[in-house]
C-alpha positions in Angstrom: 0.0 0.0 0.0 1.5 3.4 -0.8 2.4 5.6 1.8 1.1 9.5 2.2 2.8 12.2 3.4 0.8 15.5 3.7 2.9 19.4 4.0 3.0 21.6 5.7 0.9 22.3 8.6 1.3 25.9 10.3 -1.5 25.5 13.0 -2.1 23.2 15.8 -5.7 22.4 14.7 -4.4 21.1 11.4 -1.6 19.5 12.3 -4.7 17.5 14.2 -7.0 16.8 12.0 -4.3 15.7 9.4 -2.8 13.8 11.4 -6.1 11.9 12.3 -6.7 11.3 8.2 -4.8 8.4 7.8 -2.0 10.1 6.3 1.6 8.4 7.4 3.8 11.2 7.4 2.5 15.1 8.5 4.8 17.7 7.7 5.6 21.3 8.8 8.6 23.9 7.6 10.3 25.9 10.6 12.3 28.8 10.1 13.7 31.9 13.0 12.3 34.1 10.2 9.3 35.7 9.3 9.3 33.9 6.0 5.6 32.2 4.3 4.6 28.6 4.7 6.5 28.5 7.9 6.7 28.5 11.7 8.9 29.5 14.7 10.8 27.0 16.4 8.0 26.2 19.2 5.2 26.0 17.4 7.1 23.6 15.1 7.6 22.0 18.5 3.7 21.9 19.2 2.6 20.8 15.6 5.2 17.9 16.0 4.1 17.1 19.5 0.5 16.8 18.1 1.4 14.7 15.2 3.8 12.1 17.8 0.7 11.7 19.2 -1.3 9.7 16.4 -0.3 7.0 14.4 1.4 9.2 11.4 5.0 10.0 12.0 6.1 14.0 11.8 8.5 15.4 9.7 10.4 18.9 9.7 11.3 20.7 6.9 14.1 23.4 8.8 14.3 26.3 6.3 18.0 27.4 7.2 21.2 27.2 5.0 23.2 26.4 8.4 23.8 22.4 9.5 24.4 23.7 12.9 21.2 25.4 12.9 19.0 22.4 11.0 20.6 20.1 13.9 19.7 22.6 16.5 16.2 22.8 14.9 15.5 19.2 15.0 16.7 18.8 18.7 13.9 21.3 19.8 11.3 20.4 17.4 11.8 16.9 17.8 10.2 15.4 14.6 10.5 11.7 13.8 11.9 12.4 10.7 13.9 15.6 9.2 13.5 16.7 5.8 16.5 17.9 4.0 15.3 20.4 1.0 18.1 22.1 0.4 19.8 22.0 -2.8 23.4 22.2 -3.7 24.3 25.9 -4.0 23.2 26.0 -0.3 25.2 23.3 0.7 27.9 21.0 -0.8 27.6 17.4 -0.8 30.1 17.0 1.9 28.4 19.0 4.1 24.9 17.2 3.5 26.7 13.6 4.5 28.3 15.4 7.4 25.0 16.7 8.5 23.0 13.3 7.6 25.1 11.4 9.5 24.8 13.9 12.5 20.9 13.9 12.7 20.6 9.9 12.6 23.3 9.8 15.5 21.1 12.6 17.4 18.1 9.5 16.7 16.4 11.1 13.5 15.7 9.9 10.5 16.2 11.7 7.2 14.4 12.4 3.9 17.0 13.9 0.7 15.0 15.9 -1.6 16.2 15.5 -5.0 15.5 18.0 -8.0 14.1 16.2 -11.0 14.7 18.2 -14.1 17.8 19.5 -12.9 20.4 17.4 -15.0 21.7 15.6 -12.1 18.8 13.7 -10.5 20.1 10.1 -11.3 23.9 10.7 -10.3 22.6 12.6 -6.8 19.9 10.0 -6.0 22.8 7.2 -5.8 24.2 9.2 -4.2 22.3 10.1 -1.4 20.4 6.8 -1.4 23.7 5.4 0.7 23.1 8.3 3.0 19.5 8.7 4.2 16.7 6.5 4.9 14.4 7.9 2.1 14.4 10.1 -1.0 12.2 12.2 -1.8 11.9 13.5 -5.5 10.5 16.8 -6.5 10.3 19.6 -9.2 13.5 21.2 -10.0 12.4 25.1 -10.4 11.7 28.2 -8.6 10.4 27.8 -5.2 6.8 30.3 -4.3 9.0 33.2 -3.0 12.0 33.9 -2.6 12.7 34.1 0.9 12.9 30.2 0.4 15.6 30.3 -2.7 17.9 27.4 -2.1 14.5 24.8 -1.1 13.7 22.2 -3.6 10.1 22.1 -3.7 6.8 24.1 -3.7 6.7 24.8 -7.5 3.2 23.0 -8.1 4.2 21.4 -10.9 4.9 17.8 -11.9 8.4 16.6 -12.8 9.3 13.8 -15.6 7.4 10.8 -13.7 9.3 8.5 -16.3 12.7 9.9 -15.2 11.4 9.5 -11.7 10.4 5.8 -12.3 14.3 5.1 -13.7 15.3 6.5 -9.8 12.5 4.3 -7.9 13.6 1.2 -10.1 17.5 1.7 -9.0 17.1 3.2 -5.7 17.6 0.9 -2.4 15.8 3.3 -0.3 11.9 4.0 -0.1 11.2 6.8 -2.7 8.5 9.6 -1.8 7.5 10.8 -5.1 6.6 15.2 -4.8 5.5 17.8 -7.0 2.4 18.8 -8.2 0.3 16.0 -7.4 -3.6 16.3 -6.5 -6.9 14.6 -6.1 -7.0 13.9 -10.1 -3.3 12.9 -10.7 -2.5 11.4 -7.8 -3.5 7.3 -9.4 -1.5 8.2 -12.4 1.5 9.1 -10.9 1.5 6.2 -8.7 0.5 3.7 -11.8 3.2 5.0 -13.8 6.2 5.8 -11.4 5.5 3.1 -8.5 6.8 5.1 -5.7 7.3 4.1 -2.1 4.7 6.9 -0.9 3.4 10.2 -2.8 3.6 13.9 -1.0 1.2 16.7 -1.3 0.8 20.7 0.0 -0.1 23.1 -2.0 -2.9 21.0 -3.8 -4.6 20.2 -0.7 -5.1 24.0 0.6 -7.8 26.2 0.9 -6.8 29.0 -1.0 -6.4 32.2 0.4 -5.5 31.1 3.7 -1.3 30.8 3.8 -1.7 26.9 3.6 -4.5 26.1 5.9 -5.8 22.2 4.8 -8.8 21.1 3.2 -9.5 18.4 5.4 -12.3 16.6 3.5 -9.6 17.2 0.5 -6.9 15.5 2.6 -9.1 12.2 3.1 -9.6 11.8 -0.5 -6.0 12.3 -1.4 -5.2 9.5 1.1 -8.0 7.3 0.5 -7.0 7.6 -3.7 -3.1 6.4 -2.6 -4.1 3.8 -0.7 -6.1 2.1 -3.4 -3.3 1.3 -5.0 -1.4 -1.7 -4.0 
């Protein structure tokens, strides 16, 4: 059955209801900054407390360019699982496997976010696939603003899902397959790329409130994933 991973609450209430929607994995971004889509360091805390407390696992997205800071992050938040979106011009590759390595000896496990459509995806997917316990794979491409330059993610649209099936074919580690997916493409991309589990955000908002959830939206998207074995 394919897994679910649902991004990125920024309330308590959410961070409830999602996690009670059968989704696996519930997601939030924190930041120090006043930068969208995000929150402070304690209310990351809360969300992830919330989340801890039902069946789904949380995961952390820490929106900072410093390792020292991500591990700081993740030791206050306390997520099950961190999610490293950064991308290369942020931080080289040794630095990455320096800072993997540090968050699974603090007890966290990690997620790699890997650009598809950037011309490397393949090469840095082996990669990392020795380093972390799961990859994720998402749009290469300008992120919503750009107070999060340097993030992989959040562009909405849908990657090369044959290019993406290539990585999920060679990869030893689960594969979360991002970008664009929704209530009517979610079946197809799982049919045609076979991933480990499938992430949605953006899709599953009510618009015009900074990334509050659709719930009843949420329950589809799971329920669609998980009819697909």
């Amino acid at each position: 059955m394919v897994k679910t991973q649902v991004f990125s609450m920024n309330t308590c209430a959410d961070a409830e209801l999602v996690s009670l929607s059968g989704a696996d994995h519930v997601g939030t971004q924190v930041s120090n900054g006043n930068i969208p889509y995000t929150v402070d360091i304690q209310l990351g805390r809360k969300i992830c407390q919330i989340i801890n407390s039902s069946p789904a696992k949380s995961v952390m997205i820490p929106i900072s360019r410093n390792p020292v800071q991500i591990l700081e992050f993740a030791r206050i938040v306390e997520p099950t699982i961190v999610q490293i979106a950064n991308d290369e011009d942020t931080m080289s590759k040794e630095t990455f496997t320096e800072l993997l390595k540090d968050l699974k000896n603090s007890g966290f496990k990690t997620i790699k976010v890997i650009a598809v459509g950037s011309g490397a995806e393949v090469e840095t997917a082996k990669f990392y696939s020795e380093k972390t316990d799961f990859l994720m794979l998402d749009t290469y491409g300008k992120p919503p603003t750009e107070l999060l330059k340097g993030i992989i993610g959040g562009t909405g649209k849908t990657s090369d899902w044959d290019l993406c099936r290539k990585i999920v074919e060679s990869s030893e580690k689960p594969v979360i397959l991002a970008g664009g997916l929704n209530l009517v493409n979610v079946v197809s991309a799982i049919e045609k790329v076979h991933p480990w589990g499938v992430d949605a955000a953006s899709a599953l908002s009510i618009p015009g409130t900074q990334g509050r959830k659709d719930i009843e939206n949420v329950k589809k998207f799971v329920a669609l994933a998980k009819t697909i074995d």
